[in-house]
VEXRO-748416 format. One record per residue: x, y, z of N, C-alpha, C in turn; residue in three letters. Coordinates in steps of 0.001 Angstrom, whole numbers, padded with zeros to 6 digits, always signed. Layout:
<nodes>
XYZXYZXYZala ...
</nodes>
This chain:
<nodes>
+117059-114431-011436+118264-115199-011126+118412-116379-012096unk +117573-117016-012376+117430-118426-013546+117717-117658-014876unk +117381-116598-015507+117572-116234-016343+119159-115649-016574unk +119463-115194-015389+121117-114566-015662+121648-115938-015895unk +121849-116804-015070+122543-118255-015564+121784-118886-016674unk +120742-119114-017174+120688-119153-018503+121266-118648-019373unk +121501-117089-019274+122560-116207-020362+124084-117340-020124unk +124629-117032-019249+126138-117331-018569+125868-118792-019397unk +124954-119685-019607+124444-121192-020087+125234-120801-021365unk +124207-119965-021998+124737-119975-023237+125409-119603-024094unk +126442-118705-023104+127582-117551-023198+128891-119223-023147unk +128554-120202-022374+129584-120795-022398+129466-121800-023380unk +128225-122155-024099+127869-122958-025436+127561-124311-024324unk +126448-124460-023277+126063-125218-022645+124786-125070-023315unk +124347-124471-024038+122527-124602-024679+122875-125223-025871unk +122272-125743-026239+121849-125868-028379+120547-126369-028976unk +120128-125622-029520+118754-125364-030121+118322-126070-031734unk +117222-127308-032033+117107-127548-032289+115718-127564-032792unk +114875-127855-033982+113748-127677-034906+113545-126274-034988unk +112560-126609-034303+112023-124671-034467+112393-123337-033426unk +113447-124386-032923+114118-122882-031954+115569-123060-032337unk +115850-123533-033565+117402-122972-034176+117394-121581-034149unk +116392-120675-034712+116793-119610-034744+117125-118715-033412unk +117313-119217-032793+118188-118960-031577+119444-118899-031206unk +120255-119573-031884+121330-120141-031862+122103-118512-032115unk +121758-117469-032216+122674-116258-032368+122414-115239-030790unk +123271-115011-030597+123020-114576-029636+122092-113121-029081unk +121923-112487-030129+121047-111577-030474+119452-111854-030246unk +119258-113021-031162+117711-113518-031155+117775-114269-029608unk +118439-114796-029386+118367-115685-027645+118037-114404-026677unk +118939-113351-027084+118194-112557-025938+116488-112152-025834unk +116426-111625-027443+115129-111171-027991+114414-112093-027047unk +114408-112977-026954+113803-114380-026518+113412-114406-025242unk +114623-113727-024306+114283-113678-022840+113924-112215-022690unk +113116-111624-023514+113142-109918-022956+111373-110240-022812unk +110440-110895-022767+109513-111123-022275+109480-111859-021139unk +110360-112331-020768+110703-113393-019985+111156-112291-018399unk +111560-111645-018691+112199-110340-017630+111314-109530-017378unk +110257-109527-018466+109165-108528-017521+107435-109232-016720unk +107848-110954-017069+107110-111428-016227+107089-111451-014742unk +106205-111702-014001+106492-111504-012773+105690-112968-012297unk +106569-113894-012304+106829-115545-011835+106065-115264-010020unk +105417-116224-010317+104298-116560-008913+103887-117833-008721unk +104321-118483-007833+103923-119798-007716+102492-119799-007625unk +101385-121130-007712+100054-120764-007805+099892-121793-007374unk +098811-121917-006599+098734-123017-005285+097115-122899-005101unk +096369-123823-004584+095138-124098-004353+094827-124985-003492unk +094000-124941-002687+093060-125871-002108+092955-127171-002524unk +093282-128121-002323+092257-129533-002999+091041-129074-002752unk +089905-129985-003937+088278-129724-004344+088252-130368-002813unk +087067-129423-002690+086471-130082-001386+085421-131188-001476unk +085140-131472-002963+084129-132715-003002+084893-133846-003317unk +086219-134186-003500+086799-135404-003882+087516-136253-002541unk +088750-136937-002395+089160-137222-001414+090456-136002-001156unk +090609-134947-001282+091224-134148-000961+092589-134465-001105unk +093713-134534-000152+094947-134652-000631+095501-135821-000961unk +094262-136779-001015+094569-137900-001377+094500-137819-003467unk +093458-137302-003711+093593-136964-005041+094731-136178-005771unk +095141-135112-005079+096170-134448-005572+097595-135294-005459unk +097780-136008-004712+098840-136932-004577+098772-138092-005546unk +097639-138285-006018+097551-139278-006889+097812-138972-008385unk +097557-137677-008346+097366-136725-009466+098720-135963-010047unk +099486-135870-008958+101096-135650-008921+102327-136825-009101unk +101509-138043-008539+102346-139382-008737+102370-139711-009984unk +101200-139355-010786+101615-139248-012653+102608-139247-013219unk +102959-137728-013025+104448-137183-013681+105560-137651-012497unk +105298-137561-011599+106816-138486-010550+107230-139490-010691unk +106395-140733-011137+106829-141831-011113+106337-142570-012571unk +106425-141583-013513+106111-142176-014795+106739-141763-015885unk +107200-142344-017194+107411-141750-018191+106937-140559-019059unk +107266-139697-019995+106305-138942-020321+105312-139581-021158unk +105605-140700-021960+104638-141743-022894+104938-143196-022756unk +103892-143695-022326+103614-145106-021705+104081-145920-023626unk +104412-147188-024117+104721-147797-024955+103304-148269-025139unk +102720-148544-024596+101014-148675-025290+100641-147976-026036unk +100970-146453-025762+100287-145728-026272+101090-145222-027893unk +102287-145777-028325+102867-145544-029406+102323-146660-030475unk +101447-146166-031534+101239-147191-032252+102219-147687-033544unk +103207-146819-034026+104159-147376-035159+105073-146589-035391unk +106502-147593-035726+108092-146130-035502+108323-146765-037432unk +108264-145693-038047+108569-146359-039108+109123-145336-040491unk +110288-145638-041293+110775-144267-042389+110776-143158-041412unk +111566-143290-040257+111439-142128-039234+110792-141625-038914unk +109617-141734-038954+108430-141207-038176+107780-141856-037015unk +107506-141149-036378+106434-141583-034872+105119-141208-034525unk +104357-142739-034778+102780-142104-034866+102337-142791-033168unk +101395-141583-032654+101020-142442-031162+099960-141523-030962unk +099550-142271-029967+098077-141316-029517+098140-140933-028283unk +097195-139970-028566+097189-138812-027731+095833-138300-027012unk +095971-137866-025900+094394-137432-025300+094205-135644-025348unk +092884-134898-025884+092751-133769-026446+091986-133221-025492unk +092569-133203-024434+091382-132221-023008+090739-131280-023488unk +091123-130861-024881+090473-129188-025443+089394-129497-026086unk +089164-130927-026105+087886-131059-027452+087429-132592-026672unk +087038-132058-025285+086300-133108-025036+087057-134610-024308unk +087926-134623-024197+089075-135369-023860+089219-136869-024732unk +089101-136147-026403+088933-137064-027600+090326-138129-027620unk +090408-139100-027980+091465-139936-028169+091940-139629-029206unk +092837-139060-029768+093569-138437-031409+095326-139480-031435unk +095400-139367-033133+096755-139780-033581+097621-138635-033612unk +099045-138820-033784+099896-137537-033849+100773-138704-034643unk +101589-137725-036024+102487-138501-036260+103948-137404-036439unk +104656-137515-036188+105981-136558-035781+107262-137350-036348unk +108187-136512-036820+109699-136936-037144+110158-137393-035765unk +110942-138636-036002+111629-138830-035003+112230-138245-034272unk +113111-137237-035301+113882-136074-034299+113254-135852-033369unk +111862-134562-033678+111072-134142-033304+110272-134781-031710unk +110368-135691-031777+109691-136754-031191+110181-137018-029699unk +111648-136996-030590+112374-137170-029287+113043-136098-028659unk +113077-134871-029696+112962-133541-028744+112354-133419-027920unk +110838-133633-027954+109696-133199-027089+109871-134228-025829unk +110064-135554-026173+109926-136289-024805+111394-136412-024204unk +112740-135505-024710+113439-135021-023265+112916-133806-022875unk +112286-132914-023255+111824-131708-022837+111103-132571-021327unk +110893-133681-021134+110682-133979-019511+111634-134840-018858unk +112885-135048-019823+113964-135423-018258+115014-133664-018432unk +114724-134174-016732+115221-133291-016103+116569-132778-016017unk +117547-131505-016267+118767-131416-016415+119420-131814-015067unk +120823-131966-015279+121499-132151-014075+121375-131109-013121unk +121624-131702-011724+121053-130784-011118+119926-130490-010662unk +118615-130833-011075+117589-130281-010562+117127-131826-010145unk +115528-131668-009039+114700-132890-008506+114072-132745-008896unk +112840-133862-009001+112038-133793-009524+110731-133550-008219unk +111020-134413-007115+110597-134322-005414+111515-133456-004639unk +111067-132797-003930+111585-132012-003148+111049-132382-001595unk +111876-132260-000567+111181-132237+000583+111168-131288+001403unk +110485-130527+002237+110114-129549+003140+110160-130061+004303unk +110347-128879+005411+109510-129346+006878+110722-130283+007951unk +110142-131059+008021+111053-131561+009284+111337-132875+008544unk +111509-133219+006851+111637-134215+006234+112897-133610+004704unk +113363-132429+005533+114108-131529+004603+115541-132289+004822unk +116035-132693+004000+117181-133510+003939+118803-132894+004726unk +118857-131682+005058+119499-130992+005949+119085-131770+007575unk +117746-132011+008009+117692-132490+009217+117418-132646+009725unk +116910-133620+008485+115448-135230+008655+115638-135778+009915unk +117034-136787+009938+116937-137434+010798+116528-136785+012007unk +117239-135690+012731+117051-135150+013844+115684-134741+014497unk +115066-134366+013415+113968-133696+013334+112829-135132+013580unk +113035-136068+012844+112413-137567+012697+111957-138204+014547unk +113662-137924+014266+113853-138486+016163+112650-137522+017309unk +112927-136339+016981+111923-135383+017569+110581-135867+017560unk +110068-135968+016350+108557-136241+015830+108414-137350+016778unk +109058-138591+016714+109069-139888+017234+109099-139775+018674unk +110104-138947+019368+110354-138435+021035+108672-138248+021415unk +108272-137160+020664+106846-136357+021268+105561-136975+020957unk +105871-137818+020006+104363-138874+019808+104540-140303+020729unk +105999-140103+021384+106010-141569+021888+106246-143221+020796unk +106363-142636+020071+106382-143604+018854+107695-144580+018379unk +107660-145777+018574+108792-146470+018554+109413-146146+016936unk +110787-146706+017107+111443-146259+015932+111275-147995+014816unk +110339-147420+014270+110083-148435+012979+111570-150028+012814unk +111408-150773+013002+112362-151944+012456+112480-152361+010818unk +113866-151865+010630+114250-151743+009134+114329-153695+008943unk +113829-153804+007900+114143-155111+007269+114820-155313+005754unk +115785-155688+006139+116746-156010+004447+116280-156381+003851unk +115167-157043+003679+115049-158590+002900+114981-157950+001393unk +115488-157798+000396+115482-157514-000825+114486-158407-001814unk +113494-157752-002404+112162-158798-003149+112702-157868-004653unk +112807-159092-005496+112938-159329-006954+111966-158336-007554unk +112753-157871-008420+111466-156638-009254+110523-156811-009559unk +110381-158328-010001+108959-158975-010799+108111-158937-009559unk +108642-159261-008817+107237-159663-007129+106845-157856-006770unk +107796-156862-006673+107749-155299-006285+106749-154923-007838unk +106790-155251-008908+106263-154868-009724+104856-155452-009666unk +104501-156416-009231+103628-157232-009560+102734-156335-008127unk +102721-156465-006843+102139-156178-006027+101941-154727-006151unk +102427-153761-007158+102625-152594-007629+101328-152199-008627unk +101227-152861-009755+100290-153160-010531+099160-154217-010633unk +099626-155031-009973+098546-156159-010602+098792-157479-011477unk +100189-156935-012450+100220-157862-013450+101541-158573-013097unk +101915-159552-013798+102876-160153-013039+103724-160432-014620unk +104788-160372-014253+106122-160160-015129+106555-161815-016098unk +106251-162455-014930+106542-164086-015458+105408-164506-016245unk +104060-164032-016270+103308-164248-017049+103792-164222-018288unk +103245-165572-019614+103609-165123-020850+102692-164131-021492unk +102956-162799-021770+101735-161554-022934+100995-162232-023522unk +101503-163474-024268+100637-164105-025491+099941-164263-024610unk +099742-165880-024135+099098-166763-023568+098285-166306-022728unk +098934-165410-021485+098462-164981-020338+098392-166553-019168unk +099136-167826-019839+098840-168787-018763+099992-169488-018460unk +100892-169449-019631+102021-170033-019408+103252-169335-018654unk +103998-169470-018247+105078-168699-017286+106275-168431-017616unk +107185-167260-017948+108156-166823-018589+109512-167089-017724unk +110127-168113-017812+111027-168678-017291+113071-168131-018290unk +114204-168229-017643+115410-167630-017673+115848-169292-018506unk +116093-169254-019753+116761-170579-020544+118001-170171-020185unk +118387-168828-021125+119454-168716-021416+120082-167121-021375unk +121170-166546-020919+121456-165174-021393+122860-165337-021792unk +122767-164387-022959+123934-164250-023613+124050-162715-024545unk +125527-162383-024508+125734-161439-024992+125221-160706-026320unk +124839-159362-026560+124498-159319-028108+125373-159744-029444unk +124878-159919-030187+126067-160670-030965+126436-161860-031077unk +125761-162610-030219+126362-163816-029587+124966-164978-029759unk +125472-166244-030449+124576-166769-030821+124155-167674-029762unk +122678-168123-029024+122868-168591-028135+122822-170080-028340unk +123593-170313-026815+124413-172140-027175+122517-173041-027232unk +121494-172806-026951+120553-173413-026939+120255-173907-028715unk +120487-172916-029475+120424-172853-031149+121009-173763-031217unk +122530-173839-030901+123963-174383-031810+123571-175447-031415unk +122973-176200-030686+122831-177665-029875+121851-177765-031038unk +120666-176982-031015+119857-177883-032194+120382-177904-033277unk +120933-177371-033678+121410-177430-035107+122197-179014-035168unk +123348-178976-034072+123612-180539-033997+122479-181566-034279unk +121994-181116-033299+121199-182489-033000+119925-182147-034139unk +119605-181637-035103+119153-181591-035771+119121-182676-037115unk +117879-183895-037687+118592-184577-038406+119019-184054-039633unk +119461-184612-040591+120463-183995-041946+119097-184327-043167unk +119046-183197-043667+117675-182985-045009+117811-184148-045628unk +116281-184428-046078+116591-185582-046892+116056-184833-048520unk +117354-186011-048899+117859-185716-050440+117015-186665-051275unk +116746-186908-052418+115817-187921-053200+116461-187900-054342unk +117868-188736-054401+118594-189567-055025+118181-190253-056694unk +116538-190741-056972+116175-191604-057752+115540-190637-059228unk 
</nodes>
């Protein structure tokens, strides 16, 4: 079924293929392409959590990776430069070695949308009696038969820096350099736009001295 609307995708010029899968772009080779693809036989594959770790507490931790993260953290990019992108990388195949990669920008940034997701699809899904058809009802149920009062919602809206901070550890107002001084709001202003904190010094700036003799 994914594969017939893939065709219909690219029957309507909703695909386009770029580096090393231009040669796709004919409709001949695109099929070539999915005729291995039609005689796989797709199986979801599912396992146990290890029974020596904390069990579904690990796998949840282990899944919150890719859910709630980028595909490459900015630490880990060491230089963007003459269009190229050099960053490092971890090599599970050789020991889980720390390695460089350096890639065309294009390239680069092919690979890291290859993980946002097209329209249309989730990235979380929910099941069960938390299935968005009929959560609530189902909620109320859970809550009826455990006896369980219905939780008290609180508005109070907390600033990203405080949600980020109790999130990680690190705190946003901190200055990077220093690590002691505190990153405080002077001024915001548009791009382009010179800010009025400058233009004041420049006034009040005294006038060069000249040496006349």
């Amino acid at each position: 079924m994914f594969l017939k609307y893939l065709e219909q995708a690219f029957d309507a010029g909703e695909l386009q293929f770029f580096s090393s899968l231009q040669s796709l772009c004919t409709k001949s080779a695109f099929l070539r392409y999915l005729v291995p693809l039609r005689k796989a036989e797709w199986v979801v594959y599912a396992k146990a959590p290890p029974l020596d770790g904390n069990g579904p507490e690990d796998v949840l931790r282990y899944a919150a990776k890719y859910t709630h993260r980028v595909a490459i953290s900015n630490s880990r990019l060491l230089y963007i430069d003459n269009d190229k992108v050099q960053f490092r990388w971890k090599d599970y195949r050789d020991n889980k070695q720390h390695k460089t990669m350096e890639l065309a920008a294009q390239e680069f940034i092919r690979r890291f949308l290859l993980h946002v997701l097209p329209e249309g699809f989730q990235r979380i899904r929910y099941y069960g009696f938390l299935a968005n058809c009929h959560r609530h009802q189902k909620l109320a149920l859970c809550r009826e038969l455990l006896q369980s009062p219905v939780p008290e919602h609180t508005h109070e809206e907390k600033d990203y820096r405080d949600r980020y901070e109790e999130l990680t550890g690190k705190s946003l107002r901190t200055c990077p350099i220093c690590r002691k001084g505190c990153m405080l709001v002077v001024e915001v202003f548009e791009p382009g736009q010179q800010p009025a904190t400058a233009a004041r010094n420049q006034h009040t700036r005294p006038p060069p001295f000249t040496n006349t003799s």
